[in-house]
Structure formats: C-alpha cells, structure tokens
C-alpha positions as semicolon CSV with decimal commas, in nm:
position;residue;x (nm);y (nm);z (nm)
1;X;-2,992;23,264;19,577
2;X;-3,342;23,232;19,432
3;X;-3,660;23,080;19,603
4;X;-3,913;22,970;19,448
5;X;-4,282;22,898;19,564
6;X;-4,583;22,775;19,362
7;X;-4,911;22,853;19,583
8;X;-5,277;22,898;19,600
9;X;-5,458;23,234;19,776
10;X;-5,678;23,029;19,922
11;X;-5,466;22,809;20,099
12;X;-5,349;22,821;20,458
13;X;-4,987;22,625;20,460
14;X;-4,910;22,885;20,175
15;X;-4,988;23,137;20,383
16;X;-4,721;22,955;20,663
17;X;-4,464;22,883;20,429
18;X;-4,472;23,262;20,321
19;X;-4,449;23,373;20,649
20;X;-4,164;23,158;20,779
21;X;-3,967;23,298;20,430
22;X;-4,088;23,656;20,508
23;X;-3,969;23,653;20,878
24;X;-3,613;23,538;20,772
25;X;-3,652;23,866;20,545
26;X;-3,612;23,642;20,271
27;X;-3,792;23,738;19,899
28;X;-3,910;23,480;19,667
29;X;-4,066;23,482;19,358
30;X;-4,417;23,325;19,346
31;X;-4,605;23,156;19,143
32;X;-5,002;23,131;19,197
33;X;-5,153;22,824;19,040
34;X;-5,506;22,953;19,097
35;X;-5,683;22,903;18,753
36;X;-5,405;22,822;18,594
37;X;-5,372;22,469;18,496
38;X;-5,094;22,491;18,256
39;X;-4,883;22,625;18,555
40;X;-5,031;22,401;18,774
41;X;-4,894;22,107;18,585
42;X;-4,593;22,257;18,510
43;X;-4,511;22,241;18,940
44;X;-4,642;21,869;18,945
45;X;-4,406;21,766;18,640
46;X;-4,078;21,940;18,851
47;X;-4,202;21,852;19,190
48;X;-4,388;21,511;19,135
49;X;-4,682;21,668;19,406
50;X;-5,006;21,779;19,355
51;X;-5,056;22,013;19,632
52;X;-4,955;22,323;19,717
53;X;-4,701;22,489;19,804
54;X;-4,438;22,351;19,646
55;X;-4,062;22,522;19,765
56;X;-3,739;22,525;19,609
57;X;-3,404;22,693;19,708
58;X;-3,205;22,748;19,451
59;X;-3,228;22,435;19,298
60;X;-3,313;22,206;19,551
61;X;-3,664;22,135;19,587
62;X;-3,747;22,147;19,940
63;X;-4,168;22,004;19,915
64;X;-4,405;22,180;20,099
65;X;-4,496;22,347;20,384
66;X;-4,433;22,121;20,643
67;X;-4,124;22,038;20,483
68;X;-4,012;22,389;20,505
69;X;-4,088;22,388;20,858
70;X;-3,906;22,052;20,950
71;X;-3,610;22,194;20,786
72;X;-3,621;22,519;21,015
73;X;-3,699;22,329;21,341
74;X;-3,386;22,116;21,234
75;X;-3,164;22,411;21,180
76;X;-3,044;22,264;20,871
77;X;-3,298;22,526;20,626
78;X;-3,064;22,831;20,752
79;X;-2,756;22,584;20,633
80;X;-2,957;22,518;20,312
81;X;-2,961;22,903;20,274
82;X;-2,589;22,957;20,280
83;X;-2,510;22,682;20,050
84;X;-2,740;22,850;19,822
85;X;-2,621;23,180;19,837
C-alpha cells in the first residue's frame, strides 16, 4: 500500500494530515510543492484542487486534510487501509 501526500512546510492542515498518518505508524511518500510549480500543477491536474494537502491511498484520492480526518472519525479510513494493502 502506498500513500501519497503533496504538501507545503508552511502549512498547518499538512502538518495534521501528517500527524494523523504518522500516529497510525503509517509512512508515505511526500511531495512538497513549495517553489515548485511544475509539481504544483502536476497535484491540481490528478486531484482537480488547488490547495494543499492533497492525499491518496493507493489509488484512491482521498482530498485533503479534513477529508482525511472525516474518514478516520467515520472509521471507514482504517477500512480504506486494508483494502489497500
């Protein structure tokens, strides 16, 4: 299972959305947008957002961070998770 996050250093629901992912003891790969445009536009063309962060697992794009969070206060991001595994 791979997740994926595109993010900014300088912005606090990154910091959030890492932190849920990090207290699960889950590892993702990120990507830092932060002067770079090209990358930048490369999340808006597979997310269809402009803001950061932008979340996938696996292949599912999740959004951002409140998204992540609505999916852990639901239970279903844990069942998201497994599927992906």
């Amino acid at each position: 299972m791979s997740i994926e996050i595109y993010s900014s250093d300088y912005c606090p629901f990154c910091v959030r959305a890492k932190s849920l992912l990090q207290s699960k003891s889950l590892t993702y790969t990120e990507h830092k947008v932060d002067g770079k445009p090209q990358l930048r536009a490369t999340m808006q063309q597979k997310s269809g957002r402009t803001s950061v962060p932008q979340i996938w697992v696996g292949e599912v794009h999740v959004g951002g961070c409140d998204d992540l969070f609505l999916l852990e206060r639901s239970g279903k991001l844990d069942k998201l998770l497994a599927a992906e595994a």
